[in-house]
C-alpha positions, 0 to 999 in steps of 0.5 A, a space after each residue: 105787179 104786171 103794172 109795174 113790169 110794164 111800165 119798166 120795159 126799157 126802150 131799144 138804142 133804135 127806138 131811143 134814137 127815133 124819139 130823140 128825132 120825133 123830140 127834135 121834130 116836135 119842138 122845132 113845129 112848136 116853136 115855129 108855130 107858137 113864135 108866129 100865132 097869138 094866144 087867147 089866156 083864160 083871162 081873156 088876154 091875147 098876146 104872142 108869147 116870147 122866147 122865153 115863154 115858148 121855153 117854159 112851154 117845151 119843159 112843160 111839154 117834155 114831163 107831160 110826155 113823159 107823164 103820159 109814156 107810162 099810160 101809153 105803154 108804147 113797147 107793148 105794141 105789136 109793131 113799130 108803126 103803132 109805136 110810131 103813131 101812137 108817140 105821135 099821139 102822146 106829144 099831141 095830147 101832151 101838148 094840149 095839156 102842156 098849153 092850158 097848163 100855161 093858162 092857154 083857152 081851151 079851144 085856142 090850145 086845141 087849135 094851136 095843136 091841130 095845126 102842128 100836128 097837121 104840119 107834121 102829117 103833111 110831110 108824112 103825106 108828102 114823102 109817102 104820096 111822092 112816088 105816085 104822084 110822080 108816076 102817075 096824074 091819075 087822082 084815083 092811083 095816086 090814093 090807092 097806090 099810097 094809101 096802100 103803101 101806108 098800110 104797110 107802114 105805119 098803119 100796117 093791120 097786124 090786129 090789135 093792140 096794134 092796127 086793125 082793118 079790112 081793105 076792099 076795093 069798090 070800083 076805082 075807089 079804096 077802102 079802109 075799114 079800120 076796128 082799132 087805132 092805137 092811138 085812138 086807144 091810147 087817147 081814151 086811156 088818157 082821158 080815163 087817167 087823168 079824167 080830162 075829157 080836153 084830151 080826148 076832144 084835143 085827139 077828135 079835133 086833130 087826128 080825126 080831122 087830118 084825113 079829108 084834106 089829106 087825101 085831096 093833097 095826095 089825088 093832087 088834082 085840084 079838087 075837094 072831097 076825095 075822103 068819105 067816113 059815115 063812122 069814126 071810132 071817136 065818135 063812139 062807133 065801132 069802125 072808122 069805115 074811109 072811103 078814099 074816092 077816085 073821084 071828088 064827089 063833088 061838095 065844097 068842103 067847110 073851113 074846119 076841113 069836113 064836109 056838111 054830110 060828115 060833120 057829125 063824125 068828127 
């Protein structure tokens, strides 16, 4: 019965006009990225899907999407930023299942969704990390001063269902200690829904991976290794534990974005 009551909440005229620009977002990234990339099929073809593939591809998309709101349960969230990433999410796990629908391989279709989704993040990043980084050539600032800016919205920890996290400085360096992630949560019911462990991993490659070039973009000093995280929740942990550096620690970062001490975590 609660189910059903639930499922039934109608979305708010704003919150409608937010997935209508989220939806355009969305498909504009996709049909760039695949009208410029080749696919690897289980078959073991690799070929560049046209227009009218890209087509079948975005209709596929939008009832995967559609599908996975129900499990989302988006307006029972506390706060429009956990709506917000958790949106995000579903079109990112929808996607993966959309693309090996369309009997895309597995790890072609997880990369295919790291890289929109990446696309996406990093003008979240620009916009929010703009400011700082026109007021200040300090790397340190520029993270702390956007990250912070960022825990107001969308990340704002208001406690679960909704975000949760401690915030501490060390020095010149911040501190996210996060113990819930809306999206992250919502990646584990899906996986439970539909018994597809691809979704979540699909999550893990993307989401969890976006945070180690990102804070080297927003420190915008030339440098690798502003990001540390020993924990992660999609790893099994109870804490994602972020440490943003003021300061690169120093080590080459390997091409999937992490570094050697951080593989195990993502």
């Amino acid at each position: 019965m609660t189910e059903r009551r639930i499922s039934t909440v109608r979305p708010s005229p704003g919150w409608r006009a937010v997935r209508r620009l989220l939806r355009r977002e969305v498909r504009r990234t996709c049909r760039r990225h695949l009208g410029n990339r080749a696919l690897r099929l289980e078959n073991g073809d690799t070929l560049r899907w046209l227009p009218e593939e890209i087509d079948s591809f975005l209709a596929t998309l939008e009832q995967t999407v559609a599908d996975m709101r129900d499990v989302a349960e988006v307006q029972t969230l506390p706060n429009a930023g956990s709506r917000l990433m958790v949106e995000l999410a579903i079109y990112t796990i929808a996607a993966d299942a959309a693309l090996r629908r369309h009997e895309v391989r597995v790890e072609c279709a997880h990369s295919v969704v790291a890289d929109v989704g990446w696309d996406l993040y990093r003008r979240l990043l620009r916009l929010s990390s703009l400011p700082s980084r026109i007021v200040s050539r300090d790397p340190g600032r520029r993270l702390r001063w956007t990250i912070r800016a960022l825990l107001i919205f969308p990340f704002r920890p208001v406690g679960a269902p909704g975000y949760e996290t401690r915030v501490f400085r060390d020095g010149d360096d911040l501190n996210t200690h996060f113990t819930h992630c809306p999206p992250q949560t919502f990646a584990r019911k899906a996986f439970a829904r539909y018994e597809d462990p691809e979704l979540l991993e699909a999550f893990r490659q993307s989401w969890c991976r976006y945070d180690w070039p990102g804070a080297d973009f927003i420190a915008s000093d030339g440098k690798r290794g502003h990001y540390q995280r020993p924990h992660t929740l999609s790893a099994g942990d109870r804490v994602c534990d972020m440490c943003w550096k003021a300061q690169a620690y120093g080590q080459m970062s390997r091409p999937n974005g992490t570094s050697r001490f951080d593989e195990r975590n993502v």
